[in-house]
N, C-alpha and C positions, 0 to 999 in steps of 0.2 A: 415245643418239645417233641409231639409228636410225628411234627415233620424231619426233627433232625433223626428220631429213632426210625424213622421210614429210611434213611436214606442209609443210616450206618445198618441196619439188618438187612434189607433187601438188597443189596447191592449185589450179593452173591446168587440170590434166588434168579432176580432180573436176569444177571447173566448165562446164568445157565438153563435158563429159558430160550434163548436166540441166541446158541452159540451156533446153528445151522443156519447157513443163505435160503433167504426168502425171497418171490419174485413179488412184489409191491407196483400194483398198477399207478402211472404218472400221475392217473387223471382222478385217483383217489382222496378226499376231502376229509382229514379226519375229524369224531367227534368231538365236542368240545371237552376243553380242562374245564377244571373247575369243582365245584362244591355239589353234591347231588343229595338230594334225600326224597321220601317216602312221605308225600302229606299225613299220612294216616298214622305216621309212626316217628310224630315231632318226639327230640331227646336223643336220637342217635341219627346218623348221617357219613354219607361219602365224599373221599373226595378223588378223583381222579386225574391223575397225572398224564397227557398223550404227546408225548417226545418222538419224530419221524412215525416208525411201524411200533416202536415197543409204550406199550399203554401199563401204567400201574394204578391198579385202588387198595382204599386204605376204609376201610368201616371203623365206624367209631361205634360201638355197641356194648351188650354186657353180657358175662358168661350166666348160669343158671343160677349165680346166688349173687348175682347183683350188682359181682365187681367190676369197674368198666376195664373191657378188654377191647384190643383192636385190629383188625383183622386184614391180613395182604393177600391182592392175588394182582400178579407180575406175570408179563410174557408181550410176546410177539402177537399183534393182534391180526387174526382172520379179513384181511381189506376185501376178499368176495363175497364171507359170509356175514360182514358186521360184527365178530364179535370175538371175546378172548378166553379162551378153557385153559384151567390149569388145577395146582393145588391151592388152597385155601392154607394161609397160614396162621393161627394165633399167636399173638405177640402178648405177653402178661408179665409183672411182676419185676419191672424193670426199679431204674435210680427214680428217686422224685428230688422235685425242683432243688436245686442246690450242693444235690447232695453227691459223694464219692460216688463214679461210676460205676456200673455193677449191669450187666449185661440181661436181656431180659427172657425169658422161657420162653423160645418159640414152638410151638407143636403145629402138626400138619393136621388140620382138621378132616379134610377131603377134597373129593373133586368139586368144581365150582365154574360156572360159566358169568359171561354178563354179555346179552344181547345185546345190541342198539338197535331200537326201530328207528330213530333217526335223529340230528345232529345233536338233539338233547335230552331225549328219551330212552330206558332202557328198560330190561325185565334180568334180574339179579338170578341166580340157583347157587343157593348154597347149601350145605349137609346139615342135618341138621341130628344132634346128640341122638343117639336109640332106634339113626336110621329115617331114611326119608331125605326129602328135599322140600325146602320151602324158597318160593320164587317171591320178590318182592320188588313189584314196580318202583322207580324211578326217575328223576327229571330234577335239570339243571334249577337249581337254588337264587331264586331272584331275592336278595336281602338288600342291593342299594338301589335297585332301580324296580320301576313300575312291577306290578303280579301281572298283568299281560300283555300283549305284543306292541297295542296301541302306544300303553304306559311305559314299558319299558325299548321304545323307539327312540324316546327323548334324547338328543346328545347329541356329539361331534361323527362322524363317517364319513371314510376316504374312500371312495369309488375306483375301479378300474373296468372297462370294458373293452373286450379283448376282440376287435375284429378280424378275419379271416386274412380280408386282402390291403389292411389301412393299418396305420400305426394307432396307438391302444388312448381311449380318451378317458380321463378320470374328473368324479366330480368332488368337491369338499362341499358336503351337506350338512346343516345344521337345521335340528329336531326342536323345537320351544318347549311345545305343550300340546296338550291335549284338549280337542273341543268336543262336543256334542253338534253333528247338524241333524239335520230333516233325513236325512241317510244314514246315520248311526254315526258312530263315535270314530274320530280320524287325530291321526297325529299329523302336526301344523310347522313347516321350517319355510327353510329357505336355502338357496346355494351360497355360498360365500365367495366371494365376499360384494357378489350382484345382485342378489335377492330376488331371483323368481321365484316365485311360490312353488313349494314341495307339500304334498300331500300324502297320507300314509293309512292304509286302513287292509282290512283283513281280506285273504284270498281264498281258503280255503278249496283249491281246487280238485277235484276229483282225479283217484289215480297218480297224482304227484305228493312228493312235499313240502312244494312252494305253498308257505302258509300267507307270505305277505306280500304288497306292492307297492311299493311309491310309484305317484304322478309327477313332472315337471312341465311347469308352465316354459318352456324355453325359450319360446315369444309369442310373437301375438297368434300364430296360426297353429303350432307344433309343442307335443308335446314327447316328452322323455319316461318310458317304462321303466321300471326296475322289479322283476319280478323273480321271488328266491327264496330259499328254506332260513329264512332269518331266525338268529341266536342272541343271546345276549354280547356277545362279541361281534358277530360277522353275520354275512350269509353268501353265501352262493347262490349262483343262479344265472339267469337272461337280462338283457335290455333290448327294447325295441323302442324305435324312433317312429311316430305315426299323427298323420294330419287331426287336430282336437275335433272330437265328434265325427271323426270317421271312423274307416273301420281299423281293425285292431290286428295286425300281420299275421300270419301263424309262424313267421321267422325272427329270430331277431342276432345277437352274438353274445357268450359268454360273458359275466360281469361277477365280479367278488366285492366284497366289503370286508372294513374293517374298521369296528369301533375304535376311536381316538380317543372321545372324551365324554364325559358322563354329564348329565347336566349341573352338576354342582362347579366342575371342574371346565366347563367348555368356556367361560367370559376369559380364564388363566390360558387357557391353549391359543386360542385363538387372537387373544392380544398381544400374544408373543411374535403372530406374525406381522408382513409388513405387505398388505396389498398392492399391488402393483399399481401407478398411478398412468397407467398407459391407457389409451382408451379400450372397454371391453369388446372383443372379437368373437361376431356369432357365429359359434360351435355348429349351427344347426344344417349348415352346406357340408360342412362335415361327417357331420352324423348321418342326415339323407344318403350323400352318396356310400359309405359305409355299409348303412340297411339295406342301400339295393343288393350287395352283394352279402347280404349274413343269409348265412345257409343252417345255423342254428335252429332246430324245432323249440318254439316256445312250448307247447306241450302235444302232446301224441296224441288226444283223442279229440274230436268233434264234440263232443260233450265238455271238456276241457276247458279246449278254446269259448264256447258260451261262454261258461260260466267267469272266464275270463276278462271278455269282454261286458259282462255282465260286471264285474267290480271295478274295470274301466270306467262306465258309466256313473256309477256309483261314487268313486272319486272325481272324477269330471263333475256332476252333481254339488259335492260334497264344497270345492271350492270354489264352486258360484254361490252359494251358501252368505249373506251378509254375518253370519256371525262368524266363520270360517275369516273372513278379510279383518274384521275385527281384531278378533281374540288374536289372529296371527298378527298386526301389527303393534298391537298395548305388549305383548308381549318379547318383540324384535325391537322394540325401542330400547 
């Protein structure tokens, strides 16, 4: 109900929010949709709507005596500065469930902003009764999938990497489970539907924010990067193609994802397809000559790149690991 009262009152605000041309960079990634809330302030929450440039949230909250109210702010989002300023609208007092329509009391609370530090994190400013502003941190609502990156990696993702001077290679990866090795906690797949081993564990790099990486095993010598600001959806980011326990490029070419299927749902997606019964064709003369020519910085600082190749090793490690070969095959059975 409250999604259809978003759509039938806002519709005018939205609009007359961007009834002016705006220049929107190509290479602009927007944040994620989806459900957002405040750990600290479980019982109310966002949720955020991002359609091309125009972004709308919708707060689910209570006014000062406890009735729940719920709050819009619509417009054109800022792609250079991260983020959307407008009015803040209260929505109250509308039909309840079933009942004859009767349109709901919107007031203009104030001005109100909502930052994004990055593809799923933000810092809210809204007005607040008697003056003032209160800013309330933010972050995408993990409810069907894992509370952090490891856990919630699990699932179906459809790869693309986009090279300069070669036509563009995608992978179909599937996530299992999660292990524990001797190197800390790494998420465990495979490619589909040839099964090299896929490894997944945290990046944390300095200065970026690519928070995570997958490893591929793509044969016996080489291995496949994937390193990018991963969501519960997607991520953006690099791939680099580089000899196993060598060294680790400082180039590599553009690469996106996009979640397909959830773990509950990926045995249903994935049986629907019909793998090719041709014999498989190694990618990796491919890939090779590709990297020589990616002109892509994997990341800009010298400290960077350590730390980088520093969680290269770390997954390389991770899936020499005998419980790592383990847990990943009781699992992909």
């Amino acid at each position: 109900m409250r999604q259809i009262l978003l759509r039938l009152f806002t519709f005018a605000l939205v609009a007359a929010c961007f009834s002016s041309p705006a220049v929107v960079k190509a290479q602009y990634v927007t944040p994620d949709s989806g459900f957002y809330w405040n750990p600290a302030a479980s019982g109310t929450g966002f949720q955020i709507e991002f359609q091309d440039s125009i972004m709308s949230l919708t707060y689910f909250a209570y006014n000062r005596t406890g009735q729940a109210t719920f709050f819009v702010l619509s417009g054109r989002f800022d792609v250079v500065n991260n983020r959307l300023a407008g009015d803040l609208i209260a929505f109250s007092n509308g039909q309840c469930i079933g009942c004859t329509f009767s349109p709901p009391v919107a007031v203009v609370v104030g001005p109100a902003t909502i930052q994004f530090r990055t593809r799923s994190t933000a810092t809210v400013t809204f007005p607040v009764a008697g003056g003032g502003f209160a800013q309330i941190p933010i972050q995408r609502l993990a409810f069907g999938y894992g509370s952090n990156l490891v856990q919630s990696n699990v699932g179906v993702w459809g790869t693309t990497i986009i090279f300069t001077n070669d036509e563009p290679i995608g992978d179909l990866i599937r996530i299992f489970t999660t292990v524990n090795t001797a190197t800390g906690a790494v998420s465990a797949g495979n490619l589909y539907p040839f099964r090299q081993p896929v490894a997944g564990g945290l990046a944390g790099l300095p200065g970026t924010n690519y928070n995570f990486l997958w490893l591929i095993q793509l044969n016996a010598t080489q291995n496949v990067g994937y390193l990018g600001e991963f969501t519960l959806g997607g991520f953006l980011g690099v791939s680099f193609v580089y000899p196993r326990g060598g060294q680790v490029p400082t180039t590599g070419a553009t690469a996106v994802a996009t979640r397909i299927a959830g773990p509950d749902t990926a045995n249903q997606l994935l049986g629907a397809f019909a793998p090719s019964q041709a014999p498989w064709v190694d990618s990796a003369k491919a890939r090779a000559k590709a990297q020589q020519n990616a002109t892509k910085k994997l990341v800009e600082s010298d400290e960077a790149h350590a730390a980088l190749t520093g969680a290269v090793r770390r997954l390389e490690s991770a899936m020499a690991d005998p419980s790592f070969k383990a847990q990943l095959n009781a699992a992909s059975e």
